[in-house]
N, C-alpha and C positions, 0 to 999 in steps of 0.2 A: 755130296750126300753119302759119297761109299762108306767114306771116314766116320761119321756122323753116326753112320747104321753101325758100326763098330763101334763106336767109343763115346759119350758126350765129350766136348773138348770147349775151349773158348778162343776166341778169333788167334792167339798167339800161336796155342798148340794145332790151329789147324793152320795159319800160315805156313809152321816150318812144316808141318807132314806133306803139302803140297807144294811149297817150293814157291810159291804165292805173296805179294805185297797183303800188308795184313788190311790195305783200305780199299784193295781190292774183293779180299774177303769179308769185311763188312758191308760192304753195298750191296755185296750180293746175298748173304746172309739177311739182311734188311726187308729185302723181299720174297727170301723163302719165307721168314718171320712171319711178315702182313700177308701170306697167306695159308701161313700155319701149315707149310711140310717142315718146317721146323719151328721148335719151340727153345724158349730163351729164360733164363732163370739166374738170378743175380744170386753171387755169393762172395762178398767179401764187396772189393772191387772190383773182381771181371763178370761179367758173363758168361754165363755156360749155356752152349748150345747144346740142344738136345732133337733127335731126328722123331719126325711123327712115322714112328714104323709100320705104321697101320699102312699106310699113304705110299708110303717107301717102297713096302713089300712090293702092294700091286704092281707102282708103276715100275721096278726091277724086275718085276716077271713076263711082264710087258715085253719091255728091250731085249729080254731072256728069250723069248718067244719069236719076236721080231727075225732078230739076228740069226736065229736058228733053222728058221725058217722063209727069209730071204733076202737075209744079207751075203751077198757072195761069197765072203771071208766065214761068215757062220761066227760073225762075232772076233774076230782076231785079227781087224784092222793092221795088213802091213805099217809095220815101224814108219817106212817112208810115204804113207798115206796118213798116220796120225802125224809125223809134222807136218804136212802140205794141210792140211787141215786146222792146225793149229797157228800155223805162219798166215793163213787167211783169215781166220778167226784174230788176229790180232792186229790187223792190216785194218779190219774192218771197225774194229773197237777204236785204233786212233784217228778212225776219221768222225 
């Protein structure tokens, strides 16, 4: 979503900016879609996604707030806490 608030893009140009299988970005894209925090807009042959920044804002200001207020880190997730986090998060996706 961060990318998305930056830039419209389509599932290609957001694979490489995140480092992501691009059919892992479509699936998930799929259901930001059906519930319209993003929006999608054909041009040519790809797809261009686009971010509902109405939708976006709030809920970034949210986690903005959250974090700031009682997240231990204040938002700035040790390096070796977003991978333990990420290695579980993908641990749990192949099962």
């Amino acid at each position: 979503m961060e990318k998305l608030y930056r830039s419209d893009m389509n599932v290609t140009e957001l694979s490489q900016a995140l480092g992501q299988d691009q059919s892992m970005i479509s699936h998930n894209l799929e259901k930001l879609t059906h519930c319209r925090l993003v929006y999608s807009a054909r041009s040519g042959k790809s797809t261009i996604y686009s971010l509902n920044r109405d939708t976006a804002k709030a809920i970034f200001n949210l986690v903005k707030n959250h974090a700031e207020n009682y997240c231990p880190y204040k938002g700035s997730c040790p390096r070796s806490l977003a991978r333990t986090n990420r290695r579980k998060k993908n641990v749990l996706q192949s099962m």
